[in-house]
N, C-alpha and C positions, 0 to 999 in steps of 0.2 A: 795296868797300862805301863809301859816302860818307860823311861828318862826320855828317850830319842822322840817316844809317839804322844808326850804333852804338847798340849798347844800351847803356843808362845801368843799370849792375848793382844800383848803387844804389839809385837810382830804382827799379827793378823787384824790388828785398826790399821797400822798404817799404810799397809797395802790393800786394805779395803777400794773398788774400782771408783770411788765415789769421790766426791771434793768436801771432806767432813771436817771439822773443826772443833774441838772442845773449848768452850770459854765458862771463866768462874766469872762469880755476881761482879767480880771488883774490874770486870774484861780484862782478866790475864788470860792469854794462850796457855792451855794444858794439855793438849796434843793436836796435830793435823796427820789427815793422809797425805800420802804421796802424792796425787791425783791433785790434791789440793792444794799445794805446792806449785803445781805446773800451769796451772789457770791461773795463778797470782802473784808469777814472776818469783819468790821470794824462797830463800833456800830454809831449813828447819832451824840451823843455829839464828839465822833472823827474828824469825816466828816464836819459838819458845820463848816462855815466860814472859815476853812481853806483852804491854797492854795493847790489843788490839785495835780501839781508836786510834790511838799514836801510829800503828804501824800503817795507818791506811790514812792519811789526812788530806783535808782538802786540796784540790789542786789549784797554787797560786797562780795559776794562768789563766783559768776561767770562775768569776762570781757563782756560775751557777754550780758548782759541785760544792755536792753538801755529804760528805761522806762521813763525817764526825756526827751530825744531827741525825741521820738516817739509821747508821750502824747503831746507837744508842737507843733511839724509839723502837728497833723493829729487837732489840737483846732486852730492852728492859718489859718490853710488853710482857715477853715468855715470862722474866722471873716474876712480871705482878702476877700474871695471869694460872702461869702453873699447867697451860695445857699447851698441845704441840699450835702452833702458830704459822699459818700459812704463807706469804708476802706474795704482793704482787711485783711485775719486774721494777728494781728501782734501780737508779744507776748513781754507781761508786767507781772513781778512775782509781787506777792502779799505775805504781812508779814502776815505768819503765827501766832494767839493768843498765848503768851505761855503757855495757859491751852491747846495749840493743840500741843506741841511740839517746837515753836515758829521758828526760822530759816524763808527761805525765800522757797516760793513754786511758782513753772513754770507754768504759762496761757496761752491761746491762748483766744483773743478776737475777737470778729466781729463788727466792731459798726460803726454806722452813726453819723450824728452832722444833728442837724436842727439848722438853726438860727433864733431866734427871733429879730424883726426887730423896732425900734419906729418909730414915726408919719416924723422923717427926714431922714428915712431910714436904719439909720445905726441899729450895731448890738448891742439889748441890753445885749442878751445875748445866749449861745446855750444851746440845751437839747441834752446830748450824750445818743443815745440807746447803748446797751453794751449786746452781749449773750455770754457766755464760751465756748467755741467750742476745748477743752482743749482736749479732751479725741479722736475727730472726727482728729484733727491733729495729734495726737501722732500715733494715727494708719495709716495718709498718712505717716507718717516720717518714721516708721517701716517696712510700706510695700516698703518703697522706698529704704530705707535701704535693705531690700531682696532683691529687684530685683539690687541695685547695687554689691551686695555680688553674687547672682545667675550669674551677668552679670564678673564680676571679678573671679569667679570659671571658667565659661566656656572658658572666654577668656585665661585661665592659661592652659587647657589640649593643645595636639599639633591636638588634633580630627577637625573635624568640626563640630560644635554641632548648633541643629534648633531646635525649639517647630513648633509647628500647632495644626489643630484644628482636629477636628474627620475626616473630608473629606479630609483633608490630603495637606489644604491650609499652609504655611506656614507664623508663625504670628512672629518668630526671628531668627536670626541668630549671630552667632558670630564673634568676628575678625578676625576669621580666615578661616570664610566663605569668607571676603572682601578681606584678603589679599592674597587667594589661588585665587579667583576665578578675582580682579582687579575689582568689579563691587560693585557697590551700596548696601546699602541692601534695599532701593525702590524695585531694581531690582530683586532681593531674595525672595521678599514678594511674596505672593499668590500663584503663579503657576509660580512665575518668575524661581524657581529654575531648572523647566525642561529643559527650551533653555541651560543649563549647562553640561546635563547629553548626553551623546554619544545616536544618535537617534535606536541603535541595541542594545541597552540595558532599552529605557526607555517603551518599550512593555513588558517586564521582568517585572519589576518593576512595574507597572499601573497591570498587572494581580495579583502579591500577593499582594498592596494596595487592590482592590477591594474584594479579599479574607479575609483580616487581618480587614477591618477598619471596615467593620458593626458589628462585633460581638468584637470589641477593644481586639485586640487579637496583639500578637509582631509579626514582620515581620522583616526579612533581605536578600539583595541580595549583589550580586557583581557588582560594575558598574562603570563606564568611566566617570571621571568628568573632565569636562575642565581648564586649571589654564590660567593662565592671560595670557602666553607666547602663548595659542591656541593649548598646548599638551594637550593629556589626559593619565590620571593615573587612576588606577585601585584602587577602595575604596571598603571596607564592611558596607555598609549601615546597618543599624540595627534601629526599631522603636518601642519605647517602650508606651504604653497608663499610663497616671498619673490618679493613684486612688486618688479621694479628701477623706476625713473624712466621706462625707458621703456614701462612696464606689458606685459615681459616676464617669465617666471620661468625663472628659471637654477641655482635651489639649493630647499631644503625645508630647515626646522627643523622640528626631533621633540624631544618630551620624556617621560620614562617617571617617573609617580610613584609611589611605594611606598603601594600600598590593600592590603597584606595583611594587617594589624591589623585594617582595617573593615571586611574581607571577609567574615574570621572571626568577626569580633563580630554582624557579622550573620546568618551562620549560625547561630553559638550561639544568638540571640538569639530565631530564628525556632524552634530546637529545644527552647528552654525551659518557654513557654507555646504551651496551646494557641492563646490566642486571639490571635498575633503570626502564625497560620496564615494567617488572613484577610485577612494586609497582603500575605505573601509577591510578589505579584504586584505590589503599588506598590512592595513593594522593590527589585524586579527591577529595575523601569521607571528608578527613581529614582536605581540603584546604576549603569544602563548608561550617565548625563549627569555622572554626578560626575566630578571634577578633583581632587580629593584626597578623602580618608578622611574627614577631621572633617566637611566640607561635604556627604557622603554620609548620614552618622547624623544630624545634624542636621536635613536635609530630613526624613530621614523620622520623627525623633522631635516635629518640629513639627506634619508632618500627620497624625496617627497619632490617632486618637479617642478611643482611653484616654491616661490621666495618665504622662506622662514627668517626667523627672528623670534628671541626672548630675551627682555629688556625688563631689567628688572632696580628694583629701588624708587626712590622718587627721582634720583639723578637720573634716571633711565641710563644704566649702562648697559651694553652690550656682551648678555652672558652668553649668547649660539644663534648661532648665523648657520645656516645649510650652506651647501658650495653656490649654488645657484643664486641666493643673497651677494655670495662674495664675489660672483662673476661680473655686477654690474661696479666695481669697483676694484678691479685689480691694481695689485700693487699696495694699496690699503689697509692700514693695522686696524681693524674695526673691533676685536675682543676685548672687552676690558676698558673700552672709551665709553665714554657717555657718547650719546646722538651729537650732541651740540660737539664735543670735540673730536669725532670719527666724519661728521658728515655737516659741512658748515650750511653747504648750498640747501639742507631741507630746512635749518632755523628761517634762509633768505625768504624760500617759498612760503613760510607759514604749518607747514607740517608739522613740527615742535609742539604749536601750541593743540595742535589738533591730539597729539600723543599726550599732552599733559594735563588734557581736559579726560579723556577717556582713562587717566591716571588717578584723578581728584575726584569724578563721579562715580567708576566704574561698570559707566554705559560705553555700549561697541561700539565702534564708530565703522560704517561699511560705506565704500564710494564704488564707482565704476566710470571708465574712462575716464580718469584723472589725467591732466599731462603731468610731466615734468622734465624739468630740465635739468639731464645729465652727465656730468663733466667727468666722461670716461677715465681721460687721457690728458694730461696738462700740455701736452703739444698740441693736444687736435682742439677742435672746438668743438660745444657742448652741443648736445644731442637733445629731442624733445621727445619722450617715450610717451606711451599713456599705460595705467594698472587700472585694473580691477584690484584694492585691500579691503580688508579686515583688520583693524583693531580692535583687541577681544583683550578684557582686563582677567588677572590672574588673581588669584583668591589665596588666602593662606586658611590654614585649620580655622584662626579665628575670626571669619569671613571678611578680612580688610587687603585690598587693592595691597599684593607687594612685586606686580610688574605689567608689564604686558605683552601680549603675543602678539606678531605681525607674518599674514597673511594673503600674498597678495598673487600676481601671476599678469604678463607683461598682454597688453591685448593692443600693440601698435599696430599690428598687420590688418586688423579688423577693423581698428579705425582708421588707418587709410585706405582701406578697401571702400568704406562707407566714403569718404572723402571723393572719391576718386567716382563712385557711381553718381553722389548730386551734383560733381562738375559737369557728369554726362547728361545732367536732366533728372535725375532719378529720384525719387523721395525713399529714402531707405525705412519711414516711418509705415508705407502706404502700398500699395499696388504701381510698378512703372507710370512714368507722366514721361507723354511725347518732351523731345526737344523742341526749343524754342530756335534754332537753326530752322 
């Protein structure tokens, strides 16, 4: 072989494409590649011969960099150990040049140790391979960071919130999937949520899946899910498909909200009076768009053409009034008062006490043809109407009186009609009776 065609061993580490490092047992630097240099800010007259802990030390602007304790445990492992040594990513900042800015910049590295070994075995010394994997961890700590924020949003609503996949397996659940339902969320995953769901509702629900999910389309029903005690309450399922960026869908978010309070109340509510018969069907309509309970009674005690009220507390204040309530009192701040200070003239009549007994008992209280007298207008004088009400006491979870509902619808034209036929002679109870003319 000729002078020109030796190879320069040396020459040939340091250009090696790799980020290599030689260090003796005492951590003195005994060569670096080039490569290696370049990931670590630091020129070679730096590097040589110095102790490498020293050249990388903690950075005093953050407690949590431990680059001295780290560099040490994963160099001294090798020399106990004697065989190559793997490391998973740990992170060691590197001093920024101050032609960059200077200060202290965050790493994540991956590296191994080989030891080299002499003729009596022991260690003369290691080669640490080194890659930056800086950028590949910032994005697991950020996505992980989402999914604990995404995981702490859902856990904060009172819903039960799930992801899945396009066929409609479910791939999470929330805490309040665990703590409604007492069971795992092993048990939750895939297909486990059906054995949850009331079996006369989950044919419902499998038929608009199979309509919603090939074409990712939104779907919602009403359904019986079971809670840990082995009742079941009535929820609005709702399932929504997540467009990604590239306006594909890859997952569905579903949420289940607890309407069995105003499912009931609306039952009751239709079994009370008769004339709550004649809504039954806007009920239906009205109760199959809701998204919670309150938003459900609401709509329909707004559009509902007799007089609504919900009075709630023992104060009895006034939480919702329909417009047709607030028509016999224009001008009137009536939300948010109590009875007694929205409406003085019903304490005069005695009404009050009639609300506060069907408040204390939580027996209805139902009249017809009632008068009363009412002071529209402070200029005019008062008016004497007559109703048909319902007072119907409200119930909380723990079955105790916390309002009441009022129900009534104006029938003065009926009673002056009836007025107006026994001036003529007439028994409005009976069959006509001649005039006494």
């Amino acid at each position: 072989m000729s002078e020109n065609a030796k190879v320069d061993l040396h020459e040939l580490f340091v250009n090696i494409p790799e980020a290599l490092i030689a260090i003796a047992p005492d951590y003195t630097v005994l060569e670096v590649t080039n490569k290696y240099l370049t990931l670590v800010l630091r020129t070679r007259e730096q590097l040589m011969g110095s102790n490498l802990l020293e050249a990388f030390p903690d950075s005093p602007e953050d407690d949590s960099s431990k680059n001295t304790s780290l560099l040490r445990q994963s160099i001294d492992k090798t020399f106990r150990e004697k065989i190559v040594n793997y490391f998973e990513p740990l992170r060691y900042d590197i001093v920024r040049p101050s032609a960059q800015g200077g200060g202290y910049e965050t790493r994540y590295w991956e590296a191994s140790h080989t030891p080299i070994l002499d003729e009596a075995g022991e260690v003369k010394y290691i080669i640490r391979r080194t890659s930056n994997v800086t950028q590949r961890e910032l994005a697991k700590r950020a996505h992980l960071e989402m999914e604990n924020k995404f995981k702490y949003m859902t856990d904060a609503v009172p819903q039960l919130i799930h992801t899945a996949d396009t066929q409609g397996n479910v791939t999470y659940v929330n805490q309040r999937w665990l703590n409604y339902t007492g069971l795992s969320a092993e048990e939750l995953l895939g297909t486990g949520w059906r054995n949850t769901f009331h079996p006369d509702d989950l044919a419902a629900v499998q038929k608009k899946m199979d309509v919603a999910l090939p074409p990712n389309e939104e779907f919602q029903a009403e359904v019986r899910i079971r809670n840990k005690e082995g009742n079941y309450r009535w929820h609005l399922t709702k399932s929504l498909p997540l467009v990604n960026l590239e306006g594909a869908v890859n997952m569905r978010v579903g949420s289940n909200t607890d309407i069995h309070d105003a499912k009931i109340m609306v039952q009751e509510l239709l079994a009370t009076n008769e004339q709550m018969s004649q809504l039954s069907d806007q009920v239906h309509l009205a109760f199959q768009k809701v998204e919670a309970e309150r938003s459900t009674l609401e709509r329909l005690i707004l559009r509902a053409p007799g007089l609504f009220c919900i009075l709630k507390g023992s104060e009895l204040r006034f939480e919702l009034v329909n417009p047709a309530y607030q028509e016999l009192y224009p001008g009137r701040e009536l939300l948010h008062k109590t009875v007694a200070e929205a409406l003085p003239e019903i304490v005069d009549q005695g009404f009050l006490e009639v609300l506060q007994s069907v408040y204390q008992t939580g027996q209805d209280f139902v009249a017809e043809e009632i008068p009363f007298t009412l002071y529209r207008f402070a200029d005019q004088a008062p008016e004497t109407i007559y109703f048909n009400f319902t007072y119907q006491a409200i119930f909380d979870e723990n079955n105790k009186v916390s309002g009441i509902l009022g129900f009534g619808y104006d029938v003065t034209p009926q009673v002056t009609f009836k007025q107006k036929l026994k001036e003529l002679g007439y028994d409005t109870n009976k069959s006509p009776l001649p005039s006494n003319n």
